[in-house]
C-alpha positions in Angstrom: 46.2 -30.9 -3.5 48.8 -30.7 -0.3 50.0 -27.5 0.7 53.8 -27.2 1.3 55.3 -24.4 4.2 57.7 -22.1 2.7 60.8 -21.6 4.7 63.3 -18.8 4.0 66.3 -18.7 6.1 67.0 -14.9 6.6 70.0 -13.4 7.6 70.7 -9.7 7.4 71.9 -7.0 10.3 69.7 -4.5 8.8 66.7 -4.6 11.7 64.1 -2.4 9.1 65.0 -5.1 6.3 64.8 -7.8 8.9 61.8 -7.0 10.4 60.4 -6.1 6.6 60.9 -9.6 5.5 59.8 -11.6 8.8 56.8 -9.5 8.4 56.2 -10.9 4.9 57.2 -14.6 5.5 54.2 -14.1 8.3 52.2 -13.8 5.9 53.5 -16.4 3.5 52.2 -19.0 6.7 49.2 -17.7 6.7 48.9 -17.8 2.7 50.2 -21.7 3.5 47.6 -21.9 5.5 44.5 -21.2 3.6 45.9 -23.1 0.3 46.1 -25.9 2.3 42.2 -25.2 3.8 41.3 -25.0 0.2 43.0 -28.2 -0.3 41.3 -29.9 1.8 37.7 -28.8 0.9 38.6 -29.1 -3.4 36.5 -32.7 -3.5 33.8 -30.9 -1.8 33.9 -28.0 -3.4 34.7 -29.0 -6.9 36.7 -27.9 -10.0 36.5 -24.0 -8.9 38.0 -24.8 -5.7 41.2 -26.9 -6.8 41.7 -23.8 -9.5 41.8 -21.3 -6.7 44.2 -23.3 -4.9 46.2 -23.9 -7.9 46.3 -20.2 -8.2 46.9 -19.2 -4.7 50.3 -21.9 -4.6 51.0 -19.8 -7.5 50.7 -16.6 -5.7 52.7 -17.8 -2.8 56.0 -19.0 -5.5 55.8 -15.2 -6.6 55.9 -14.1 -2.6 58.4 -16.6 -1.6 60.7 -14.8 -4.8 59.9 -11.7 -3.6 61.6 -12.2 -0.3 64.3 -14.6 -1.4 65.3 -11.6 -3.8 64.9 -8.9 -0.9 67.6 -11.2 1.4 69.6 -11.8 -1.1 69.8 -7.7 -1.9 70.6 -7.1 2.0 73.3 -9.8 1.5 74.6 -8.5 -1.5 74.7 -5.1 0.2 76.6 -6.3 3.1 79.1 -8.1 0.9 79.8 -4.5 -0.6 80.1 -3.0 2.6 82.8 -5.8 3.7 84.5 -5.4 0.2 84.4 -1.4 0.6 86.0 -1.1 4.1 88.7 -4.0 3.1 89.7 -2.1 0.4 89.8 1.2 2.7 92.0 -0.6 5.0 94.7 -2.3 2.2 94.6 1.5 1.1 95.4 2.8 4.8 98.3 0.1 5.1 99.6 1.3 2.1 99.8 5.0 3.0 100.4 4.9 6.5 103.4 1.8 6.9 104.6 1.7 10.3 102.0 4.6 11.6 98.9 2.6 10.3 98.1 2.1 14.1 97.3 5.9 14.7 94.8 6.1 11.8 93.3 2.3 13.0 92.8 3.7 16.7 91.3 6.7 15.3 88.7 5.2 13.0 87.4 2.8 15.3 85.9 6.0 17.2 85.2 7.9 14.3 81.6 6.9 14.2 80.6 7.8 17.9 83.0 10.8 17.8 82.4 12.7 14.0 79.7 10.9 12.6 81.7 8.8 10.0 81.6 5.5 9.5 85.2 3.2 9.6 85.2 3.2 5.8 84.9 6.5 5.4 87.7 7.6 8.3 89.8 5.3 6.7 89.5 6.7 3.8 89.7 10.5 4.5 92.8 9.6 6.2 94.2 8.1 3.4 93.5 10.7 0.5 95.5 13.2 3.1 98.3 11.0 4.2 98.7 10.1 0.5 99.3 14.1 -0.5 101.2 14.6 2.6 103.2 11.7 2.3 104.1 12.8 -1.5 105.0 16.1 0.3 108.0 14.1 2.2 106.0 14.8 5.5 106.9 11.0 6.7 104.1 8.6 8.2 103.9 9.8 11.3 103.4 13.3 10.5 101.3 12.3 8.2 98.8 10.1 10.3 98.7 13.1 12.8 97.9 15.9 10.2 95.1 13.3 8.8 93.7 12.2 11.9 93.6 16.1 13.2 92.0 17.5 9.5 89.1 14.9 10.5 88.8 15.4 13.6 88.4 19.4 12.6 86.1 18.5 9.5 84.2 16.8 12.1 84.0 20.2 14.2 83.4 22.3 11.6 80.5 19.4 10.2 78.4 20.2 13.7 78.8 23.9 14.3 77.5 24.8 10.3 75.2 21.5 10.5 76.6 19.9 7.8 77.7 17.2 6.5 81.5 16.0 7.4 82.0 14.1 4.2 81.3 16.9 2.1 83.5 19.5 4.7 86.7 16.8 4.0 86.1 17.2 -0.2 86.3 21.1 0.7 89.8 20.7 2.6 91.2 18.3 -0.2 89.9 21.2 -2.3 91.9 23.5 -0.8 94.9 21.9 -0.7 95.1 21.4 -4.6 94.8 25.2 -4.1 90.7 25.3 -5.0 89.6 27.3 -1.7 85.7 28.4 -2.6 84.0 25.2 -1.3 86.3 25.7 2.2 85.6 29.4 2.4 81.8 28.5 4.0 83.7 27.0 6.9 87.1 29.1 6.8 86.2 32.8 5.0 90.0 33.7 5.4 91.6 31.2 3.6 92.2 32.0 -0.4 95.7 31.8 -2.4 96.9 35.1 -1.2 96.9 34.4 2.7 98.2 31.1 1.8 101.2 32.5 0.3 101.0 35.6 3.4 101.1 32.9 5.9 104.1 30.8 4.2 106.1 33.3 4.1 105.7 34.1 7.4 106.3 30.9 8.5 109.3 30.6 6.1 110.7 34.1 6.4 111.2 33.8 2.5 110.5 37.3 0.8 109.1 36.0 -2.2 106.3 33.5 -2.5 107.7 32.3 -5.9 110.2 30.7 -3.6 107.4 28.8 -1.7 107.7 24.5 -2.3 104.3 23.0 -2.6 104.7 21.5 1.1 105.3 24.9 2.7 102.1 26.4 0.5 100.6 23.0 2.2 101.5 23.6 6.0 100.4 27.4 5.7 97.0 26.2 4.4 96.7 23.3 6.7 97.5 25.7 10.0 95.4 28.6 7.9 92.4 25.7 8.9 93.3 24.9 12.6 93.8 29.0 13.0 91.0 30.2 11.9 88.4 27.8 12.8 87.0 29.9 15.5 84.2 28.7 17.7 84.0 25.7 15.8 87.0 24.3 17.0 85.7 21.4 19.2 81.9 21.5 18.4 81.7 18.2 17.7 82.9 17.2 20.9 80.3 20.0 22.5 77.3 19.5 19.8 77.0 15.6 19.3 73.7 15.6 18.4 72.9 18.2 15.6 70.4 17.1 12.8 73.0 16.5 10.4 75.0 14.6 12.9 73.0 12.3 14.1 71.3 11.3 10.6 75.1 10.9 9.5 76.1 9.2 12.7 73.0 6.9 12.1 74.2 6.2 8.5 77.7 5.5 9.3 76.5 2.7 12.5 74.5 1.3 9.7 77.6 0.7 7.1 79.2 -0.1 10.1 77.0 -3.1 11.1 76.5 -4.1 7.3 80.5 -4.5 7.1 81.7 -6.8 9.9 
């Protein structure tokens, strides 16, 4: 019986899946290697011999799936990933228009800088500029309350050592007026000093009076106020747990996307 080599042709930017499956087509040659041993000694050796080989080309056709299946799952993982941050980015043009530049620039460092990947800037920016936009803020307000409710999610994300994706639901939150999951990050902020802090900024008498985009800016500066000593920890603390497992996530989406 004549042994055949099994070549796989591997391509994936994952270097633990990488290295994982070069591992294991190692040690597909070697398997190559003794069937074809075994091969050559089945006259000698008789019937039991050429059954063992028989079973061990089996073996290697169950391997040689098992890493053909593990590439094509890293490749079907970085197709998402591709998909995922195109969409992000049609979504971003959409919102922003003419100011999509500002929210581009800021992405691109939003890995290094607050531990998001691209995809997930993009879209944190968009889910605010789409309520501030609907607010008749304009784009370019809009790309610079987005960009700077990031960059403080990011702040707040390294002085609680947590996680900034889950401190940008908790401002969304609170801009639909639901203030419990911000209140770990901003104990202040609840209905009535959003409606104290409109008015003030208003000088209306009566917060029945308020529009949604003043009860808005009045949460939105309620944030940047009272963020205390967190205001610029991500800049000061780059490398909290959280942080750098997050920042280490978002290089990896990162890679798997372009």
């Amino acid at each position: 019986m004549a042994g055949r080599a099994l070549t796989i042709d591997i391509t994936t930017k994952d270097q633990q899946t990488l290295a994982a499956l070069k591992r294991i087509q190692r040690e597909l040659g070697q398997l190559d290697k003794s069937i074809d041993q075994t091969a050559k000694q089945s006259n000698k050796l008789g019937e039991g011999a050429d059954e063992y080989a028989r079973k061990l080309s089996q073996a290697r056709e169950v391997a040689g799936g098992i890493v053909l299946g593990g590439t094509v799952a890293a490749l079907g993982l970085s197709t998402k990933a591709a998909g995922d941050l195109a969409e992000a980015q049609a979504k971003t043009n959409s919102v922003f228009k003419e100011s999509v530049g500002v929210i581009d620039e800021f992405a691109a460092g939003a890995t290094e800088g607050l531990a998001l990947s691209k995809r997930e800037a993009l879209e944190s920016a968009s889910t605010f500029g789409n309520l501030f936009t609907q607010l008749d803020m304009g784009t370019a307000t809009a790309a610079e309350m987005s960009t700077s409710m990031i960059t403080l999610a990011g702040d707040f994300a390294a002085f609680h050592n947590a996680n900034p994706v889950d401190v940008i639901e908790a401002q969304t939150a609170a801009f639909r007026g639901e203030y419990d999951a911000l209140q770990k990050f901003v104990p202040t902020i609840n209905a009535a000093a959003v409606e104290q802090r409109a008015m003030a900024d208003t000088g209306k008498a009566n917060s029945k009076e308020l529009t949604a985009q003043e009860k808005a800016l009045a949460t939105y500066n309620i944030m940047l106020d009272n963020a205390g000593d967190a205001q610029g920890a991500a800049a000061r603390e780059p490398d909290g747990l959280a942080m750098s497992t997050k920042r280490a996530t978002a290089e990896l989406e990162n890679s798997a996307a372009t």
